[in-house]
C-alpha positions, 0 to 999 in steps of 0.5 A, spaced: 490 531 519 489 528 526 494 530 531 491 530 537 494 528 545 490 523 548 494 521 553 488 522 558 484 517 553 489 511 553 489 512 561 481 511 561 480 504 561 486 500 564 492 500 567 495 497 561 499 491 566 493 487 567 489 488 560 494 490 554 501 487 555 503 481 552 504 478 558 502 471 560 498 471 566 492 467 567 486 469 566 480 467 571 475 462 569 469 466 567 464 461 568 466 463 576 463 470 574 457 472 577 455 477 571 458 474 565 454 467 562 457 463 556 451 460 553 456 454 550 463 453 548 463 457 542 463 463 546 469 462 551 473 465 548 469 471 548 468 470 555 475 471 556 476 477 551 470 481 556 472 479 563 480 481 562 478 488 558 472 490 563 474 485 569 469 491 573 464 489 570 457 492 574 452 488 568 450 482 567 452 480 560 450 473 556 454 470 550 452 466 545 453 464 537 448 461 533 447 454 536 444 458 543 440 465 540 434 461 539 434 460 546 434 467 548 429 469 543 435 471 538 435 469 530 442 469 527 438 466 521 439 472 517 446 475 519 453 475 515 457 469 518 461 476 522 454 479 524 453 480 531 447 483 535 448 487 543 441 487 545 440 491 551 434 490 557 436 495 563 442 493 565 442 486 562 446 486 555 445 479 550 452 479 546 450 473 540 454 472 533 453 468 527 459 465 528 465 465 533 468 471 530 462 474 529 461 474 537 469 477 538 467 482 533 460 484 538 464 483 544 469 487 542 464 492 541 461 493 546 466 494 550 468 500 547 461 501 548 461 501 554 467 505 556 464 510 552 458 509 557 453 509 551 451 501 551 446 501 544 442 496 541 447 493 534 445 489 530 452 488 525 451 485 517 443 483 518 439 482 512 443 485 505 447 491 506 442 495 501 435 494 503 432 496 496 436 499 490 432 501 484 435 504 477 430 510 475 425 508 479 425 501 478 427 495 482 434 492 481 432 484 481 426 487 474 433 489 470 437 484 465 444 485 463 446 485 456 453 484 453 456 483 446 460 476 446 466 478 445 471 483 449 471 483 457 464 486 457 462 478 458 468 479 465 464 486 467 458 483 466 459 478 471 462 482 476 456 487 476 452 480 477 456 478 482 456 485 486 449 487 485 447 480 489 451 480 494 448 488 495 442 486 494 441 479 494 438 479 486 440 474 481 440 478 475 440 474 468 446 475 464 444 476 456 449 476 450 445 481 444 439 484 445 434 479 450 428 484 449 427 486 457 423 492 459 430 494 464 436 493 462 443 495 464 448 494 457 455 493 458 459 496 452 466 496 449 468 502 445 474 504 441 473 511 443 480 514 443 477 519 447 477 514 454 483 512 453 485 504 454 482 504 461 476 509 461 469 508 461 462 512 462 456 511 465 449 514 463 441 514 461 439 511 454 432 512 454 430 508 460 437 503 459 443 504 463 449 504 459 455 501 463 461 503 456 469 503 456 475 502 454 477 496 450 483 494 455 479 494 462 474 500 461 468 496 462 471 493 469 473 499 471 466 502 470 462 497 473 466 498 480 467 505 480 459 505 478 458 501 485 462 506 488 460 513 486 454 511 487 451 505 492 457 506 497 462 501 496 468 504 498 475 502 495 472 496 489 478 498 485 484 498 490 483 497 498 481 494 503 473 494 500 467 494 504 460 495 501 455 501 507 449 499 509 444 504 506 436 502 507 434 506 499 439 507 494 435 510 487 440 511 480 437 517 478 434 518 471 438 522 466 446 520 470 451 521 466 459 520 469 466 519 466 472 518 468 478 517 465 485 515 470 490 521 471 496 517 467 495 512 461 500 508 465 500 506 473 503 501 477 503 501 484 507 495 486 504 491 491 506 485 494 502 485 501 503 479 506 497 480 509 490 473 509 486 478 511 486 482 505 481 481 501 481 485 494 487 490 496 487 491 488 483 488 483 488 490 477 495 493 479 495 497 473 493 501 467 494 501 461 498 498 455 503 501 455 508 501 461 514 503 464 521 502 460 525 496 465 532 495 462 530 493 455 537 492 452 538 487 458 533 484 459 532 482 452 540 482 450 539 485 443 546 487 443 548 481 444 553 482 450 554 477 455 551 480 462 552 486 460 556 488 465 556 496 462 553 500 458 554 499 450 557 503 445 551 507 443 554 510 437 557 504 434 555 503 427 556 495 428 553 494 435 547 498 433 546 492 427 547 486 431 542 490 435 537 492 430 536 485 427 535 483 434 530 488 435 527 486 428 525 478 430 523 481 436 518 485 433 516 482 428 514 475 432 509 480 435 506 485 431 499 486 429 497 484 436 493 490 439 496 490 446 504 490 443 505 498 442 511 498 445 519 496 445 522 497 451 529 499 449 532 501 456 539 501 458 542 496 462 543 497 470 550 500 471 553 507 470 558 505 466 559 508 460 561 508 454 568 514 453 569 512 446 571 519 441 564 519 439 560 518 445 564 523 448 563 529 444 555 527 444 557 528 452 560 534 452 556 538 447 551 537 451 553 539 457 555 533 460 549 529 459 550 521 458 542 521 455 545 525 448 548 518 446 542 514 449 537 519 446 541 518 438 541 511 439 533 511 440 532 515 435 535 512 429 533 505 432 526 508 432 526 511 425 529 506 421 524 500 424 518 505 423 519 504 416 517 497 416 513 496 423 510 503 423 505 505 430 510 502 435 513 506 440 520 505 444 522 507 450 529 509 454 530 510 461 533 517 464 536 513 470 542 513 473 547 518 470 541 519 465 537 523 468 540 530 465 536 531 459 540 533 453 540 539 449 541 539 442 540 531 441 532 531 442 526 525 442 523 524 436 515 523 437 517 515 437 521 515 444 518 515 449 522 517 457 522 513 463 524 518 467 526 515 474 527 519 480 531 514 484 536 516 489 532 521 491 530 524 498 524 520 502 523 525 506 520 530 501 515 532 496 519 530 488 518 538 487 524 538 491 520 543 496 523 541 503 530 538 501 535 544 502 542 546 499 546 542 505 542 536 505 544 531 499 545 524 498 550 522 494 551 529 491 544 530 490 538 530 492 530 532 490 531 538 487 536 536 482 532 531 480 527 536 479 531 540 475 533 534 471 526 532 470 522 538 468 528 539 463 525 533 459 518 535 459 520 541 456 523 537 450 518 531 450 510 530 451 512 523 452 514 521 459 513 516 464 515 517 472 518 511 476 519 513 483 521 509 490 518 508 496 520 501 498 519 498 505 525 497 509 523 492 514 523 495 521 524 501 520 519 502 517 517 511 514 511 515 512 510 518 506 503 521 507 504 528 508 509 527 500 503 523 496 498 528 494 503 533 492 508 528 488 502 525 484 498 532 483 506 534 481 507 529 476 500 530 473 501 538 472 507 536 469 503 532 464 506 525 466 503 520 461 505 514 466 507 513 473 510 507 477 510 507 484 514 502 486 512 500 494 511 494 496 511 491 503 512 486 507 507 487 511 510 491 518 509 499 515 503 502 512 505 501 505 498 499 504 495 505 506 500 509 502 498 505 495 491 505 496 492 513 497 495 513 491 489 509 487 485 513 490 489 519 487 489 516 479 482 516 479 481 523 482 486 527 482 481 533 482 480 531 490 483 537 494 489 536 499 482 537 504 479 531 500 485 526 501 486 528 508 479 526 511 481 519 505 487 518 509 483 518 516 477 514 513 482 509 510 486 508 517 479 507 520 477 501 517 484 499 516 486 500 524 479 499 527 476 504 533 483 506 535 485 509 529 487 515 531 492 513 536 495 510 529 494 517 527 498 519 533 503 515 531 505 517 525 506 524 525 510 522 532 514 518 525 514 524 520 516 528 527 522 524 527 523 524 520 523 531 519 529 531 526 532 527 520 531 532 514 534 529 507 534 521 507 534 516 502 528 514 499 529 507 496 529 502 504 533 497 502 532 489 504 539 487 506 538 484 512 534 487 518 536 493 514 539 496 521 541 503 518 537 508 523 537 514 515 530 514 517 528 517 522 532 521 529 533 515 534 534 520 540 527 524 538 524 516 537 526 514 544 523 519 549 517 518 546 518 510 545 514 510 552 508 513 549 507 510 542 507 503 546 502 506 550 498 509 544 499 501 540 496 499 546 490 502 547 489 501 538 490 494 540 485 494 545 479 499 542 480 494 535 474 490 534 475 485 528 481 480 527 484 484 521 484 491 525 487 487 531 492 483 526 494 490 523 495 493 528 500 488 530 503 488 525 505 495 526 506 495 532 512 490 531 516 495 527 514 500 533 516 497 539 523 494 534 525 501 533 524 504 540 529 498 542 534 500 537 534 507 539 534 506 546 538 499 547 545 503 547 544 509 551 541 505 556 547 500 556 552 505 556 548 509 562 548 502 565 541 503 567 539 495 567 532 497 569 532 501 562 534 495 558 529 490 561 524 494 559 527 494 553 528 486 553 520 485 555 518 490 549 523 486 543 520 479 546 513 482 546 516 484 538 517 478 536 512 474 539 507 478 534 511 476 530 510 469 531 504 470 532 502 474 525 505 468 521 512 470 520 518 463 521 523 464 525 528 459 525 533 457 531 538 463 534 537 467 526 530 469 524 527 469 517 521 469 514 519 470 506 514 475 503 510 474 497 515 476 492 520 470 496 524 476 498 528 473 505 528 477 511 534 474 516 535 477 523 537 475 530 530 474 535 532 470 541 534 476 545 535 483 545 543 483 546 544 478 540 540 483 536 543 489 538 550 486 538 549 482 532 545 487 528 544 493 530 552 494 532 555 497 525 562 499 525 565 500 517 571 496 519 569 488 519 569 485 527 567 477 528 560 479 531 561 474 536 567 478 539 561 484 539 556 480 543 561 476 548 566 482 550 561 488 549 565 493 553 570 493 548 566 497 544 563 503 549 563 509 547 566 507 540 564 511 533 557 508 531 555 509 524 550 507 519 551 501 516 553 502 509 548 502 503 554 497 499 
């Protein structure tokens, strides 16, 4: 885990006033320089980009695209459209991309080259990324690829075309049947049980390479995890992916590998606000069957209006209207392959019901909710196994159901979707580091825990649904909680996981999921193993300045620690403005030294998405270290104190204009890809402090916050209410 001080680093290159603050000064003409020269109008930019972060520059440095390197003795012909070349001759360096962005990308690399004081000869994305890949010995553009005519081998087959010629420029044929080649690469679809619905095997048959899976997505997934494993294509299946230059890769004779995903079922909700994502996931989940999600509420099989409360789940009248119900339902969908379950979950409330029979179920086995839901489903499970056998119907453990009954248990046709809902963000679901004092709402990771491994006890059938939402601004960590919740819930024999964290694009929410995709398919990996795959995954997530990122981060886990237990779930109220998760106090004497460590990431980051990203999370930085601060330096009367503060919330909110986000008049809003609405107040720092920020139980008219703020000084200030 990176937790380096590099104070010393950040004040290397710059002052941050001149180079790193987004302020809007006016920057010299570079054609003036004397030791700069743009060969066109394509390369002002990048003059601009080089002069302002190097403006002592004591070399000559010539900038060019394609249009001008053949007069420089330069060919681009061969580069990637972000391809680059630094070419250095003694103290005169030629900086050409293929395109605009490829210059930016060069410009700033040589830029860190030469702060780093060791200016090198690159030349970036030239040619393929692998050189020369054999298959046992034998060039991979001599192999043809086979695949059966039905099923999504044909899919798979496609994807291994597309992904060799992009790594190698070969155009392999595709074949249905046997095509009678010499070297073949044969794509399989298999109903080995054995590989569940999305696990494959790769391996050696005589001289064929055999690429088999599982008949959901098997083939797929092994086509991606074989250029992984074995040619250096980082992140296929989840990620931000990138294919390594190699000069040679041979797949050796005699390979063999099998993988099968930890959990049958796993879902890592996405929802990233980001054009510069590529192919953060290729699929968002795995297997057919998933995860219970209000069923009876959903679907209305008893036939109650909105349901606005539990139904009776004894009741001999309901439970007909709801067996009909369930019977049409099913029977339009029987026979089919990929309909194996019935999702039966209770609607969302806590509302039970208290009828005599309900409540004797509930007392005798220790005042559990779930005995009533678990008979329910037991019956309805049995009696439509009589006609439509095989089918499995799944129940929620949610919401005053998470204590497992005792006497009334699941038969094998049940399946649990145990939910870890109000549960602790700051700390592993174990309940390692959640304390008898710390609870939320009566509770906290160690009851659920307790709860959770009570149904494991009684049922192999269980599928976890856990949170870790986005919060808007306040954005946290769960880094140092994501290897220990999955290898928690593998142990634990999880059949399926839903992990639901989605983003709106200013945390690291990416990052996290992509470590938990990671983890579903090697969940084998050690705790040493998943930390030096969070570092990698920060550095290409965040560019040469990562480990200020890093830095960063474990300042946030710091802070959150401070804290001690805090909901997990976020909330997507407005601004989301309760400070829960993190100590304000702790986060603003550090907030001069986080801008700091953004600054330097921004200014080391090389590529449009490294910078872009960096912003995005700078953005919640900067708006967190207002927050903490705005009223301690308004109460203080330190007016210097706030117009820093108000420079650092405007700088916020021009990143957030600038990355995309609409801001409207006096109220800002912008949507995410799911269409959820953010609203908040931007035009100042008072009107967000006053309107937003200033939460009192009672109701106060915000303009009387704002107009007459003395009133208030001093006044008790309390999180703002989850409901």
């Amino acid at each position: 885990m990176v937790n380096k001080k590099i104070s010393l680093m950040l004040a290397a290159i710059m002052t941050a006033a001149s180079i790193l603050s987004a302020c809007s000064a006016p920057i010299k003409n570079v054609t003036e320089s004397s030791n700069i020269t743009i060969t066109s109008s394509s390369a002002d930019d990048a003059g601009k980009v080089l002069e302002e972060k190097l403006p002592d520059l004591d070399r000559e440095v010539i900038l060019g695209t394609a249009e001008t390197a053949t007069s420089y003795g330069v060919d681009l012909s061969n580069f990637e459209s972000d391809g680059f070349i630094i070419k250095t001759n003694g103290d005169d360096v030629l900086i050409f991309g293929k395109t605009e962005e490829g210059l930016a990308i060069g410009t700033n690399r040589f830029v860190n080259q030469y702060n780093a004081g060791e200016v090198s000869d690159v030349a970036y994305h030239e040619g393929y990324r692998i050189e020369k890949l054999e298959v046992f010995g034998v060039d991979i553009s001599e192999y043809v690829i086979e695949c059966p005519a039905e099923g999504g081998a044909s899919v798979a087959a496609t994807e291994f075309q597309r992904l060799v010629n992009e790594a190698t420029g070969a155009e392999l044929p595709t074949v249905v049947g046997d095509s009678g080649a010499e070297h073949v690469i044969e794509l399989r679809i298999t109903d080995d049980h054995a590989l569940h619905d999305d696990g494959y095997r790769y391996f050696d048959e005589n001289g064929t390479l055999v690429i088999e899976g599982a008949a959901r997505q098997g083939c797929i997934t092994g086509v991606y995890r074989f250029f992984q494993n074995e040619c250096g294509w980082e992140e296929l299946i989840a990620g931000e992916s990138e294919l390594l230059e190699s000069d040679y890769i041979n797949i050796p004779a005699g390979i063999s590998k099998t993988e099968t995903p930890a959990f049958d079922h796993f879902y890592a909700v996405g929802g990233e606000w980001d054009p510069f994502t590529r192919d953060q996931a290729k699929y968002y989940s795995t297997g057919v069957i998933g995860h219970a999600c209000h069923g009876l509420q959903t679907y209305n099989f008893f036939e109650l209006p909105d349901m606005p409360s539990q139904p009776c789940y004894t009741d001999d009248e309901m439970y007909e209207i709801c067996l009909e119900n369930v019977e049409k339902f099913v029977a339009a969908r029987y026979g089919n392959p990929n309909f194996r379950a019935v999702d039966v979950a209770m609607p969302d409330s806590n509302d039970f019901c208290l009828c005599e029979v309900c409540m004797e179920m509930f007392l005798e086995n220790e005042k559990a909710h779930s005995a009533a839901v678990v008979y329910f489903a037991n019956r309805l499970s049995e009696d439509m196994n009589e006609k439509y056998p095989g089918l499995i119907y799944q129940i929620f453990a949610y919401n005053d159901t998470n204590k497992p009954p005792k006497t009334i248990l699941p038969n094998e046709y049940v399946h649990i979707t145990y939910c870890f809902d109000i549960i602790c963000g700051n700390h592993p679901l174990d309940g390692t580091g959640c304390s008898g004092e710390d609870n939320l709402w009566g509770r906290n990771n160690i009851d659920f825990a307790e709860w959770f491994e009570g149904w494991c006890d009684i049922t192999e059938n269980i599928y976890v649904w856990f949170y870790s939402l986005d919060t808007n601004f306040h954005d946290y960590t769960v880094i140092q909680t994501i290897y220990k919740d999955f290898t928690y819930l593998y142990e634990k024999g999880v059949t399926g996981v839903m992990y639901q964290c989605p983003s709106y694009g200013l945390g690291m929410k990416r990052i996290h999921r992509t470590l938990a995709h990671s983890l579903n398919w090697d969940i084998d990996m050690t705790e040493e193993e998943y930390y030096a795959l969070y570092e990698r995954l920060m550095e290409k997530e965040y560019g040469p300045g990562w480990e200020c990122i890093a830095e960063y981060e474990t300042i946030m886990k710091e802070a959150q620690d401070v804290v001690g237990c805090f909901v997990g779930w976020g909330w997507s109220y407005p601004v989301q403005m309760n400070n829960n998760y993190y100590d304000t106090f702790y986060y603003a004497e550090r907030f001069d030294y986080i801008t700091e460590l953004f600054d330097r990431a921004i200014y080391m980051a090389e590529t449009p998405g490294e910078i872009r990203r960096c912003e995005l999370l700078m953005i919640s930085a900067l708006y967190k270290g207002c927050y903490s601060e705005y009223f301690t330096a308004y109460e203080n009367g330190d007016d210097a104190r706030i117009g820093v503060l108000s420079e650092r919330f405007d700088r916020a909110m021009a990143l957030m204009k600038k990355n995309g986000f609409n801001l409207n008049n006096s109220l800002g809003r912008y949507y995410t890809v799911d269409g959820k609405l953010c609203e908040f107040h931007y035009s100042s720092i008072e009107d967000a402090a006053w309107l937003d920020w200033y939460i009192k139980w009672d109701i106060l008219c915000p303009d009387h916050r704002r107009q007459e703020p003395e009133k208030y000084v001093g006044a008790e200030r309390k999180p703002m209410p989850y409901f």
